[in-house]
PyMOL Python script that loads the backbone (N, CA, C, O; Angstrom):
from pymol import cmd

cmd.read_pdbstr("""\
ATOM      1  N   UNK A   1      18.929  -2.445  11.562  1.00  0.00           N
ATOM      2  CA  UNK A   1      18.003  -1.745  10.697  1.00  0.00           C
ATOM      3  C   UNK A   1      18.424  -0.281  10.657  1.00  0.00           C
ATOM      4  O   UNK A   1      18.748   0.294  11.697  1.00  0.00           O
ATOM      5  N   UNK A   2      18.426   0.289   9.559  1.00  0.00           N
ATOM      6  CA  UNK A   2      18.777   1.379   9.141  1.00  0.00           C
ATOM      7  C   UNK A   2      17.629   2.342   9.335  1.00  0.00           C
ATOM      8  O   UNK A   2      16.523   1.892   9.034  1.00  0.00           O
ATOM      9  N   UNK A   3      17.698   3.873   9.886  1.00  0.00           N
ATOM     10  CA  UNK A   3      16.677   4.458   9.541  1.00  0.00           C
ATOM     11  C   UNK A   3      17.318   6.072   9.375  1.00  0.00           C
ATOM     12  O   UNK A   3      18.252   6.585   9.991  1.00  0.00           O
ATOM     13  N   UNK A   4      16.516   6.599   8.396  1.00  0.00           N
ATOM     14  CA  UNK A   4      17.287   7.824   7.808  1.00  0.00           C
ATOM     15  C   UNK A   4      15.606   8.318   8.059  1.00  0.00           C
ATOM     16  O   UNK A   4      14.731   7.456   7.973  1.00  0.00           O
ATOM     17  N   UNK A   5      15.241   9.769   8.374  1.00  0.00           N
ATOM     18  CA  UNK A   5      13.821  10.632   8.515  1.00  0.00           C
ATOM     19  C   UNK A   5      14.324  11.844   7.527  1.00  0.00           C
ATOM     20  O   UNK A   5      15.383  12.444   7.708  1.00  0.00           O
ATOM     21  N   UNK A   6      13.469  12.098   6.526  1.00  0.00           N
ATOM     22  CA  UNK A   6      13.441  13.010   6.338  1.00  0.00           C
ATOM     23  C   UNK A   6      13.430  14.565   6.746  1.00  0.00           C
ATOM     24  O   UNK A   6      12.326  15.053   6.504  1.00  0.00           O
ATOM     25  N   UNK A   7      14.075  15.218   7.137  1.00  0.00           N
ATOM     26  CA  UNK A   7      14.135  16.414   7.611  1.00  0.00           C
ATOM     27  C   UNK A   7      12.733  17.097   7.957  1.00  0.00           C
ATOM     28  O   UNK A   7      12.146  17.255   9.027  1.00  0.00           O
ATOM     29  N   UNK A   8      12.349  17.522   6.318  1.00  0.00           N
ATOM     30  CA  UNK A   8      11.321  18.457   6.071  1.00  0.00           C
ATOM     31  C   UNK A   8       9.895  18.191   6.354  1.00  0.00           C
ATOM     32  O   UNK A   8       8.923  18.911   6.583  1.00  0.00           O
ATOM     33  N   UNK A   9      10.176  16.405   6.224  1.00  0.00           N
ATOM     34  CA  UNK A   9       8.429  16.148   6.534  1.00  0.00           C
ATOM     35  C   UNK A   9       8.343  15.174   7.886  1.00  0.00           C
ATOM     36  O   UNK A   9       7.301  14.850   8.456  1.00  0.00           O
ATOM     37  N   UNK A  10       9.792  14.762   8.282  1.00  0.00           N
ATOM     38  CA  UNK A  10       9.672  13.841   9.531  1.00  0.00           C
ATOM     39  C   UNK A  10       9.350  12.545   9.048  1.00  0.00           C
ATOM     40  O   UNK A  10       8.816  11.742   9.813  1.00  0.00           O
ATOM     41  N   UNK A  11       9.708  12.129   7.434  1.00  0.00           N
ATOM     42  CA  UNK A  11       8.807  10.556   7.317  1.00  0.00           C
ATOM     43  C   UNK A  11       9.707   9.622   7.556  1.00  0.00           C
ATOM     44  O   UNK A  11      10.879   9.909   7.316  1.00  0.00           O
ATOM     45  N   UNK A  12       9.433   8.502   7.999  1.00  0.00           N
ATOM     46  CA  UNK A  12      10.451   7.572   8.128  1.00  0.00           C
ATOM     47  C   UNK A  12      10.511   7.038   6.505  1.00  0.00           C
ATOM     48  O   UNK A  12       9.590   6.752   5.740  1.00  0.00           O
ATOM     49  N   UNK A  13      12.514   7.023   6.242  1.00  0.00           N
ATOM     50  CA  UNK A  13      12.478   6.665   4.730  1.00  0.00           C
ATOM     51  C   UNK A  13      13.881   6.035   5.193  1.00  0.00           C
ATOM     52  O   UNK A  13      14.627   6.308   6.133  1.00  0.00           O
ATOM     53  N   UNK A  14      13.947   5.052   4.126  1.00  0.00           N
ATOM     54  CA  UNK A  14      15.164   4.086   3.496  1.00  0.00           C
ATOM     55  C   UNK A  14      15.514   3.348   4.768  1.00  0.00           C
ATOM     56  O   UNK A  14      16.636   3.312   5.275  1.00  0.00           O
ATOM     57  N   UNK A  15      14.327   2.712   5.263  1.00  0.00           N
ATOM     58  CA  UNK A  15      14.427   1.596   6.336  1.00  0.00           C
ATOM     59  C   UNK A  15      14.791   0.266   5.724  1.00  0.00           C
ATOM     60  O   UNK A  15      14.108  -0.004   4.736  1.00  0.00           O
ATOM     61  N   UNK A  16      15.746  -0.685   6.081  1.00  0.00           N
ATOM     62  CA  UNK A  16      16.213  -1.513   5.089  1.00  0.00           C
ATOM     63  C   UNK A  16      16.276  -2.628   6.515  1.00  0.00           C
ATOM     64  O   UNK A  16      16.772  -2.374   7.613  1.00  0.00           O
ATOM     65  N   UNK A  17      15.411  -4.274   5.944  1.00  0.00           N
ATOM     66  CA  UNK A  17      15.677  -5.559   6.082  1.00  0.00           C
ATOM     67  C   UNK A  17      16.165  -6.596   5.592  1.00  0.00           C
ATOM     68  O   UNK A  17      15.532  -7.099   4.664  1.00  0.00           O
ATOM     69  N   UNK A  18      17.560  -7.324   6.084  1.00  0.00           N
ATOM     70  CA  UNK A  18      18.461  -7.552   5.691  1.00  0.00           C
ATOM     71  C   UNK A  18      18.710  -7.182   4.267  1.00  0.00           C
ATOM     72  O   UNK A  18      18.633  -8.031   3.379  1.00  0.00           O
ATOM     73  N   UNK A  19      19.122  -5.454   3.939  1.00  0.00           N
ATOM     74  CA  UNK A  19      19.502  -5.006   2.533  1.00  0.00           C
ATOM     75  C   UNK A  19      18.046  -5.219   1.680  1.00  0.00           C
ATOM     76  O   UNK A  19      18.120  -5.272   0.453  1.00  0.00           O
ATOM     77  N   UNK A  20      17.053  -5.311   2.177  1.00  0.00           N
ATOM     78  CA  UNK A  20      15.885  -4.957   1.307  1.00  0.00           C
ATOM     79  C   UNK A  20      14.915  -3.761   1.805  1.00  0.00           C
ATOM     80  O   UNK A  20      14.320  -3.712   2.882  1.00  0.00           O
ATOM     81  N   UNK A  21      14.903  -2.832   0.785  1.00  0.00           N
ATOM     82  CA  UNK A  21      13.382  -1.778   1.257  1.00  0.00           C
ATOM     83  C   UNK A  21      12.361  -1.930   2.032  1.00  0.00           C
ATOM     84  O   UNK A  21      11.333  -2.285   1.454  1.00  0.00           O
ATOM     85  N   UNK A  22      12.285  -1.739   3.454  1.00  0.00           N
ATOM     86  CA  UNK A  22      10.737  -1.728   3.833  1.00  0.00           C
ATOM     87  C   UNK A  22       9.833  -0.669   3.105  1.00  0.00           C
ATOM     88  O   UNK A  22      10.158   0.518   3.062  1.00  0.00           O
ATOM     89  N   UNK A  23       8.580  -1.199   2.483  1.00  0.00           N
ATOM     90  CA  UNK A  23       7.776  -0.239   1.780  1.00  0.00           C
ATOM     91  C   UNK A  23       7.010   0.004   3.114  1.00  0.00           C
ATOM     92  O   UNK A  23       6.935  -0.767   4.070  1.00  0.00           O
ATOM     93  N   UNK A  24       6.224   1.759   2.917  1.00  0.00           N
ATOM     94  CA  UNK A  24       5.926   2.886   3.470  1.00  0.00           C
ATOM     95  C   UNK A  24       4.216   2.021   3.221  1.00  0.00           C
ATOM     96  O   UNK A  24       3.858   1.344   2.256  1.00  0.00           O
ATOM     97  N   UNK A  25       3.572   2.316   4.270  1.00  0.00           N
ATOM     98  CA  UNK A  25       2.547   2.084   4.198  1.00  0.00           C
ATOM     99  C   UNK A  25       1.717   3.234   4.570  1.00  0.00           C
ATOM    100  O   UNK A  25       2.139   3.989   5.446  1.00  0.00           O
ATOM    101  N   UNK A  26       0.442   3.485   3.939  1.00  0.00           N
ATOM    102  CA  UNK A  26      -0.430   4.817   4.313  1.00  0.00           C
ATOM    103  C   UNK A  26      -1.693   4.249   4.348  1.00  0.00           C
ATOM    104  O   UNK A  26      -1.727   3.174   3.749  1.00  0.00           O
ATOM    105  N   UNK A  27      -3.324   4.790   5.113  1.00  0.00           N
ATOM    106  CA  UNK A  27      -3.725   4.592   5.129  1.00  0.00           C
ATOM    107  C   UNK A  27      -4.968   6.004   5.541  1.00  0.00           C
ATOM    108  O   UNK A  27      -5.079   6.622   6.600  1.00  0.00           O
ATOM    109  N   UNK A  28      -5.622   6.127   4.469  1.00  0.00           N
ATOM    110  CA  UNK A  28      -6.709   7.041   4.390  1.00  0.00           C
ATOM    111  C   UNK A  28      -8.155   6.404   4.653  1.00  0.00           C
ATOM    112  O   UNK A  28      -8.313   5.292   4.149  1.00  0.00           O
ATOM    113  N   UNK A  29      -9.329   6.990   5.430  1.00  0.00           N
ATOM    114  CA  UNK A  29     -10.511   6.229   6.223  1.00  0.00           C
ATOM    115  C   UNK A  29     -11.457   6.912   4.597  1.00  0.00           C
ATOM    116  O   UNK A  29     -11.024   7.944   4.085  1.00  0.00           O
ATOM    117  N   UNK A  30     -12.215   6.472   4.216  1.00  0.00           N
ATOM    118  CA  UNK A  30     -13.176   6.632   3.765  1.00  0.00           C
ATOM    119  C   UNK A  30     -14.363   8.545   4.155  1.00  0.00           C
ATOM    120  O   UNK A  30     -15.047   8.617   5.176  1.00  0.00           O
ATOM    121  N   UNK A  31     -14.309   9.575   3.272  1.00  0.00           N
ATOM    122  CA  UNK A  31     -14.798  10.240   3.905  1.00  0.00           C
ATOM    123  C   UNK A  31     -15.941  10.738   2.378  1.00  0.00           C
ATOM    124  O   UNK A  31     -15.496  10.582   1.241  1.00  0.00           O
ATOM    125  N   UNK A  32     -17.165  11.230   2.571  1.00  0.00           N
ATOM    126  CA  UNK A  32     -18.260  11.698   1.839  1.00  0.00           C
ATOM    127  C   UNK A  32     -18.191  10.516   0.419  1.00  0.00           C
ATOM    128  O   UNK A  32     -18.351   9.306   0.579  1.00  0.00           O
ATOM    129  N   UNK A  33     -18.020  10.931  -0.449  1.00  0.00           N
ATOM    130  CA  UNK A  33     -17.605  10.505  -1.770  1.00  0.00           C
ATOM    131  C   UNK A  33     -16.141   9.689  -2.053  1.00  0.00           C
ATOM    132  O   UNK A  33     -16.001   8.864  -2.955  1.00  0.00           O
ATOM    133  N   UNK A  34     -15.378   9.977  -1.363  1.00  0.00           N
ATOM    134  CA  UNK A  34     -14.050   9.234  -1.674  1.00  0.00           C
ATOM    135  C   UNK A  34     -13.726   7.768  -0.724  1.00  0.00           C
ATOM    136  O   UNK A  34     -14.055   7.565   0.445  1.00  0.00           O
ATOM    137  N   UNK A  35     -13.159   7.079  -1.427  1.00  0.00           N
ATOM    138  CA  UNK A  35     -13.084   5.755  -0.824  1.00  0.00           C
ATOM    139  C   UNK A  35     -12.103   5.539   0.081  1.00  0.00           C
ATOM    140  O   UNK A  35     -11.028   6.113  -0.095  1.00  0.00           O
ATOM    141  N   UNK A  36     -12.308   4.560   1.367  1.00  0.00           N
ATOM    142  CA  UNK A  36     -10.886   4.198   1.831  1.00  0.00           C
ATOM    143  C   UNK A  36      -9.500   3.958   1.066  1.00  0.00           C
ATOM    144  O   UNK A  36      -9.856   3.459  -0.002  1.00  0.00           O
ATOM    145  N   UNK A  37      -8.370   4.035   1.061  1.00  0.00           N
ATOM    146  CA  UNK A  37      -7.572   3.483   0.653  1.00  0.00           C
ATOM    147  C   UNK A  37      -6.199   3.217   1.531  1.00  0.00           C
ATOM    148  O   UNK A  37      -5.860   3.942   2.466  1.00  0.00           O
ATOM    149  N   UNK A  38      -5.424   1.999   1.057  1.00  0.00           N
ATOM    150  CA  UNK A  38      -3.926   2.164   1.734  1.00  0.00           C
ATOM    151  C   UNK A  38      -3.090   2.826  -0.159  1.00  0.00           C
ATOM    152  O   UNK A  38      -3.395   2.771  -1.350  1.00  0.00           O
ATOM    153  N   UNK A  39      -1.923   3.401   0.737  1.00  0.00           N
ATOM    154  CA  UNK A  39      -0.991   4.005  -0.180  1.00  0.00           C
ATOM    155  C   UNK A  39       0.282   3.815   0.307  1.00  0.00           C
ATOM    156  O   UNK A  39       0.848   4.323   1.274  1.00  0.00           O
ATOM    157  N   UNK A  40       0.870   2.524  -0.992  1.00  0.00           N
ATOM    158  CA  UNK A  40       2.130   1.669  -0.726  1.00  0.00           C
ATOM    159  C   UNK A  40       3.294   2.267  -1.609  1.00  0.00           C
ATOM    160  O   UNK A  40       3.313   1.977  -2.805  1.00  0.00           O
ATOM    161  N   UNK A  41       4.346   3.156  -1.032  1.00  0.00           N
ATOM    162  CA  UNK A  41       5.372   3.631  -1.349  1.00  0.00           C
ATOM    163  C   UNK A  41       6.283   2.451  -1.048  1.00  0.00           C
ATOM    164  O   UNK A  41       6.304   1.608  -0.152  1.00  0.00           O
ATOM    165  N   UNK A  42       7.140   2.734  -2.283  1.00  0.00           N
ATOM    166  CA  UNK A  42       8.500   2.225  -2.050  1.00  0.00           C
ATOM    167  C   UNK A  42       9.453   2.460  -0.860  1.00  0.00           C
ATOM    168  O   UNK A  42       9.486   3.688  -0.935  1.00  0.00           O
ATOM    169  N   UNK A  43      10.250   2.163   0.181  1.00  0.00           N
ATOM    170  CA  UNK A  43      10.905   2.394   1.226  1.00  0.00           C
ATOM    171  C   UNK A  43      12.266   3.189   0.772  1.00  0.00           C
ATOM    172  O   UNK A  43      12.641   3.693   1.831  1.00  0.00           O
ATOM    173  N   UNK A  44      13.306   3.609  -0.356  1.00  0.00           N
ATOM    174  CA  UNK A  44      13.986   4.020  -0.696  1.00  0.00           C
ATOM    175  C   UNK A  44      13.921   4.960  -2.050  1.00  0.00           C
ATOM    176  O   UNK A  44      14.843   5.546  -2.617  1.00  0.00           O
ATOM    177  N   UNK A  45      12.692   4.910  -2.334  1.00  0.00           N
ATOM    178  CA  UNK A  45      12.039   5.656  -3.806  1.00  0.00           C
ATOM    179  C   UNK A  45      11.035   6.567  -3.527  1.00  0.00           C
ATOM    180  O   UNK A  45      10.886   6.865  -2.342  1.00  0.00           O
ATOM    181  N   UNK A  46      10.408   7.010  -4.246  1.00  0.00           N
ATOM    182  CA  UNK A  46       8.909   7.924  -4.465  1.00  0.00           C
ATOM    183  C   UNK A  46       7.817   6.961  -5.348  1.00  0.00           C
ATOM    184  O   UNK A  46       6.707   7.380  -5.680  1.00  0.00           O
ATOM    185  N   UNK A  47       8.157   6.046  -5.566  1.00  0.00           N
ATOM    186  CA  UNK A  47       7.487   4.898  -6.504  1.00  0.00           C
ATOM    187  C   UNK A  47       6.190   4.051  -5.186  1.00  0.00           C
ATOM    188  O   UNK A  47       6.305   3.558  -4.064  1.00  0.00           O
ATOM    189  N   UNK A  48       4.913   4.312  -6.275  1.00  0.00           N
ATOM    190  CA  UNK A  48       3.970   4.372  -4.855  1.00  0.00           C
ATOM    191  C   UNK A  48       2.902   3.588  -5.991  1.00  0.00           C
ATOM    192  O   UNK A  48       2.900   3.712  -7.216  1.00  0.00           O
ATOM    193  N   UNK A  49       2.046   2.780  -5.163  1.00  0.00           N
ATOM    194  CA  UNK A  49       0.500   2.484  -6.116  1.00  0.00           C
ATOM    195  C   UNK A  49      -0.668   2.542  -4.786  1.00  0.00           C
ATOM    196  O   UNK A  49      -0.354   2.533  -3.595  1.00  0.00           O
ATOM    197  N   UNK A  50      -1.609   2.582  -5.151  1.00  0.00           N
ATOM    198  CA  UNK A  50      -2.651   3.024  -4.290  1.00  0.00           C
ATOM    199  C   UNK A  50      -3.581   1.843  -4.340  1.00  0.00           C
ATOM    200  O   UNK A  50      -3.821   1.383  -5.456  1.00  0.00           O
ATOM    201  N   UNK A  51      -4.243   1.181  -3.084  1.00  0.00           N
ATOM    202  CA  UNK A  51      -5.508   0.086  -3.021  1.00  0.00           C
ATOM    203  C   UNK A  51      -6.580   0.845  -2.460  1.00  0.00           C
ATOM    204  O   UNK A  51      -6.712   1.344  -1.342  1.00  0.00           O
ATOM    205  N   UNK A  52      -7.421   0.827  -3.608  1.00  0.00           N
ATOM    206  CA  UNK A  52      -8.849   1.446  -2.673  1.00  0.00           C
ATOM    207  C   UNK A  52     -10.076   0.079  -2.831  1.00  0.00           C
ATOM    208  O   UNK A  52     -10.308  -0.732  -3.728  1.00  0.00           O
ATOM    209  N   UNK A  53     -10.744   0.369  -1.295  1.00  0.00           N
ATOM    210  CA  UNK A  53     -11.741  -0.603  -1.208  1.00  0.00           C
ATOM    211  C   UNK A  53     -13.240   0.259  -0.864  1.00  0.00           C
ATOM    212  O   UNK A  53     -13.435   1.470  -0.752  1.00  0.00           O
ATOM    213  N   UNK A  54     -14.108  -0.815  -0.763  1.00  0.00           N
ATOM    214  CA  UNK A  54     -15.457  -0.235  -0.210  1.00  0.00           C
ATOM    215  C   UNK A  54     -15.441   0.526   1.234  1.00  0.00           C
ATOM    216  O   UNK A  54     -14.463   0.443   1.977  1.00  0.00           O
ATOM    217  N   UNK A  55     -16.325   1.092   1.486  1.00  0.00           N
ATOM    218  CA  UNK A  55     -16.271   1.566   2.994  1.00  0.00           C
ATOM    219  C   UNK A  55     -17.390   0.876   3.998  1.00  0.00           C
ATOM    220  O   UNK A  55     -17.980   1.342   4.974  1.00  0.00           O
ATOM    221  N   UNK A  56     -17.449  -0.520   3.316  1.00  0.00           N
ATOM    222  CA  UNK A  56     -18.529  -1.676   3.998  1.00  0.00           C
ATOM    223  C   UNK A  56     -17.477  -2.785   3.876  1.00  0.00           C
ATOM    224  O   UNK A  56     -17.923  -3.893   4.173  1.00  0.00           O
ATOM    225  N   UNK A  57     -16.275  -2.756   3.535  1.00  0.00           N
ATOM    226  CA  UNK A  57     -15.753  -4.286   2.848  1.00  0.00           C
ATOM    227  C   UNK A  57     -16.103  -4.723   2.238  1.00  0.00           C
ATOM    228  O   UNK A  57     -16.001  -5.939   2.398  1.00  0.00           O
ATOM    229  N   UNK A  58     -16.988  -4.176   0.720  1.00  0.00           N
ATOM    230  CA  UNK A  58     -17.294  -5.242  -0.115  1.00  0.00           C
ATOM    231  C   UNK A  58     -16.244  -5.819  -0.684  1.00  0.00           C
ATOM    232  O   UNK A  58     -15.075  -5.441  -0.599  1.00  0.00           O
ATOM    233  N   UNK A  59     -16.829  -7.110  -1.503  1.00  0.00           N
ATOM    234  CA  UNK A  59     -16.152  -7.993  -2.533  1.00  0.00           C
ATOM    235  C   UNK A  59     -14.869  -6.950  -3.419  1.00  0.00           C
ATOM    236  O   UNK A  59     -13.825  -7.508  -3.759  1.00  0.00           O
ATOM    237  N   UNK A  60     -15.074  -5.474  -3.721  1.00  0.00           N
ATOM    238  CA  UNK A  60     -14.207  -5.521  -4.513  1.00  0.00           C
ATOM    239  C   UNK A  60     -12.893  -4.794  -3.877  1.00  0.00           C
ATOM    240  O   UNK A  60     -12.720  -4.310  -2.758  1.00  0.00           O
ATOM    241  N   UNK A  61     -11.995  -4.902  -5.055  1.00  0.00           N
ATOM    242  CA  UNK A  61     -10.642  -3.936  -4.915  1.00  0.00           C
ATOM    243  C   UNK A  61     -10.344  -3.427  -5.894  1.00  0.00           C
ATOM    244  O   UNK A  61     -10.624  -3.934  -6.980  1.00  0.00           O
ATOM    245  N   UNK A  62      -9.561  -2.051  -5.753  1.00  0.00           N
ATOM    246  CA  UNK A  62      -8.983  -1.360  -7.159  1.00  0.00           C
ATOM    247  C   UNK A  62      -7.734  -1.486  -6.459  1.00  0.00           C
ATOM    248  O   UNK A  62      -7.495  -1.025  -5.342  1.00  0.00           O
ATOM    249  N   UNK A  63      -6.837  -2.242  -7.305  1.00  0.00           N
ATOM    250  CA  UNK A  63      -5.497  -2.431  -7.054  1.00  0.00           C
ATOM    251  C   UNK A  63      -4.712  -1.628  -8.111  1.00  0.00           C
ATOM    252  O   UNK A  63      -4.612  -2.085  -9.250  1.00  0.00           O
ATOM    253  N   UNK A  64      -4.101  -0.343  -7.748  1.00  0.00           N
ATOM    254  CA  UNK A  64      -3.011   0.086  -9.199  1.00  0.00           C
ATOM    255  C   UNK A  64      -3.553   0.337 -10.199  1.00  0.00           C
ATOM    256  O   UNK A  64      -2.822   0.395 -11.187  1.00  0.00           O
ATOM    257  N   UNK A  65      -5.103   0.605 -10.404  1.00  0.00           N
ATOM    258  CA  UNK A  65      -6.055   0.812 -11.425  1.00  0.00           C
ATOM    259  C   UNK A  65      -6.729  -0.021 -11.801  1.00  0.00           C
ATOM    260  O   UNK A  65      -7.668   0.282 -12.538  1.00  0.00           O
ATOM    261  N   UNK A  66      -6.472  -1.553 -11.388  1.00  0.00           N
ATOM    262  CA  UNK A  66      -7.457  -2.261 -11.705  1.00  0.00           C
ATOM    263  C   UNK A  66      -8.307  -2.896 -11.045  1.00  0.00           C
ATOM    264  O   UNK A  66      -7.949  -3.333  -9.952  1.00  0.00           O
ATOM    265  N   UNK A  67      -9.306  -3.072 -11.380  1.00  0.00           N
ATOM    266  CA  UNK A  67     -10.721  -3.223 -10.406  1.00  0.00           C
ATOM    267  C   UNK A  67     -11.013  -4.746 -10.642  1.00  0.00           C
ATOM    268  O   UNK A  67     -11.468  -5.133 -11.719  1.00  0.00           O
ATOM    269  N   UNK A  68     -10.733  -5.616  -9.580  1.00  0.00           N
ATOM    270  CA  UNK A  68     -11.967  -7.072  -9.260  1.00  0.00           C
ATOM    271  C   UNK A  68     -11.971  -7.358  -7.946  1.00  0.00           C
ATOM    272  O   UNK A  68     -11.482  -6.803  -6.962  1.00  0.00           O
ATOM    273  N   UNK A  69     -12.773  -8.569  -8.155  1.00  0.00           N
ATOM    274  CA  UNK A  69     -13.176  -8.956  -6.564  1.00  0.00           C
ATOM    275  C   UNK A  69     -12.192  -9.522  -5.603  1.00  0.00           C
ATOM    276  O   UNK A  69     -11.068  -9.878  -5.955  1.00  0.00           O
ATOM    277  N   UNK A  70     -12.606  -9.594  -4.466  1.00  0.00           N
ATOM    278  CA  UNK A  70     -10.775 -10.304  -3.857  1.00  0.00           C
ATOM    279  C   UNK A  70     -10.843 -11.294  -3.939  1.00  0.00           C
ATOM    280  O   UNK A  70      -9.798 -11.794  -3.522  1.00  0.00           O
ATOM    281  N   UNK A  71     -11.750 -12.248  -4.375  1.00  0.00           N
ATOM    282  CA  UNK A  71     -11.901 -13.760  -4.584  1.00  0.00           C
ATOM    283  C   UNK A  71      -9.994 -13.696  -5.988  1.00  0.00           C
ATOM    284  O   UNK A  71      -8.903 -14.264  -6.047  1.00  0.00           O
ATOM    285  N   UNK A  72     -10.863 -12.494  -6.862  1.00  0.00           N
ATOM    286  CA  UNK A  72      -9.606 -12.810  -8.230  1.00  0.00           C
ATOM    287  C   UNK A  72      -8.234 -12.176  -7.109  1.00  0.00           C
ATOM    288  O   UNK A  72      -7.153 -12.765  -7.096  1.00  0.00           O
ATOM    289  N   UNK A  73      -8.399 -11.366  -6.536  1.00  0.00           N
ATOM    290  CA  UNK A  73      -6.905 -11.010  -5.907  1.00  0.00           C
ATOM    291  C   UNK A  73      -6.182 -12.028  -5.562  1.00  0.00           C
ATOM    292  O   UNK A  73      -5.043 -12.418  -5.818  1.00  0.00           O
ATOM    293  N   UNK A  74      -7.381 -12.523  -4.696  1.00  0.00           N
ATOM    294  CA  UNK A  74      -6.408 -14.292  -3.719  1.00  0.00           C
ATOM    295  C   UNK A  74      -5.890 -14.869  -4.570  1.00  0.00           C
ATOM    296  O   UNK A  74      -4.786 -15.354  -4.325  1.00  0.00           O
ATOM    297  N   UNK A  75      -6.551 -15.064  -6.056  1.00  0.00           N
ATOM    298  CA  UNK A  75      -6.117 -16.057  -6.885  1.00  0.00           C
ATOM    299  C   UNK A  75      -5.041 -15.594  -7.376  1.00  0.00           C
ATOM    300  O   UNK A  75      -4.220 -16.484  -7.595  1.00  0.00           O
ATOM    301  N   UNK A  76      -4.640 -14.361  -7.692  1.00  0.00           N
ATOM    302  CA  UNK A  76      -3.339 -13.629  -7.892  1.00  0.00           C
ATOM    303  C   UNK A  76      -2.177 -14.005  -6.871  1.00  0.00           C
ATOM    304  O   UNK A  76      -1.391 -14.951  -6.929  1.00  0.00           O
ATOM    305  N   UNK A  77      -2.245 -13.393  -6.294  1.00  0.00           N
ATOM    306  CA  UNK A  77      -1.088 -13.035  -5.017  1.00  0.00           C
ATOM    307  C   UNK A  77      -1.135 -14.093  -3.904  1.00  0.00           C
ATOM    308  O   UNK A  77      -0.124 -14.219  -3.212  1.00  0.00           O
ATOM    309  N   UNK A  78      -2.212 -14.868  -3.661  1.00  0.00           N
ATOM    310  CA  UNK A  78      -1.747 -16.471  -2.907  1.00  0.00           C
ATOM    311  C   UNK A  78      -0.762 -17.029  -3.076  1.00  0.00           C
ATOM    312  O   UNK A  78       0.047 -17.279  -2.183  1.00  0.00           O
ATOM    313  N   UNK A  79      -0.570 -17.515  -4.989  1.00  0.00           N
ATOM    314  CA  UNK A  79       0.646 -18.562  -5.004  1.00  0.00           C
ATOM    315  C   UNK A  79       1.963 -17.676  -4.998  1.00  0.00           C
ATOM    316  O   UNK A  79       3.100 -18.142  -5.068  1.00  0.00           O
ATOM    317  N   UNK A  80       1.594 -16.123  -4.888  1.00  0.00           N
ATOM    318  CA  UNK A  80       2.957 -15.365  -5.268  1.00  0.00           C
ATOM    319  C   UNK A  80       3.435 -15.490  -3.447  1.00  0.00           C
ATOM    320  O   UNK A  80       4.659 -15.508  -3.319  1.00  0.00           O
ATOM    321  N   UNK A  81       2.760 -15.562  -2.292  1.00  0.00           N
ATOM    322  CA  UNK A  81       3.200 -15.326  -1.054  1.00  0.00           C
ATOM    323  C   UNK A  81       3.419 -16.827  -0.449  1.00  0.00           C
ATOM    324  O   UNK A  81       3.850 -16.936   0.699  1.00  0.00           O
ATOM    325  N   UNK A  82       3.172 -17.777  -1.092  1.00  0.00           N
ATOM    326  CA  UNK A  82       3.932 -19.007  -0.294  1.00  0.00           C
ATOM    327  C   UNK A  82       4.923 -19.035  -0.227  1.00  0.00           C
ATOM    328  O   UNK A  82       5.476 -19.958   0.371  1.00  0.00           O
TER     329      UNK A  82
END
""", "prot")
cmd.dss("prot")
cmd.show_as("cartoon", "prot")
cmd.util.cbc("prot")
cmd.orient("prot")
């Protein structure tokens, strides 16, 4: 496994499994008005989309701008991860 850190900010970048990008994972807690979210960068890019959820776990998700419940997520991305 490859690992290159950015100098200026110390991030771990262009970590590679067998020759594929590990994407950067982030994760912000929920504070006053703004929602939890994770923030999924690309591992060799600046190419990033953001998941924000409730700060109870409700039913929903905003995935990349779009908003439903995770019942519709599962139904998405289940048959994509077998």
């Amino acid at each position: 496994m490859q690992i290159m850190r950015d100098k200026k900010w110390n991030h771990k970048k262009y970590q590679y499994h067998k020759g594929i990008p590990i994407p950067r994972v982030y994760h912000r807690r929920a504070r006053g008005k703004k929602s939890a979210r994770y923030l999924v960068k690309c591992g060799d890019c600046d190419s990033s989309f953001e998941i924000y959820y409730g700060p109870k776990g409700d039913d929903d998700l905003e995935i990349g701008g779009v908003f439903a419940s995770k019942e519709e997520w599962r139904k998405i991305f289940f048959p994509l991860l077998k």
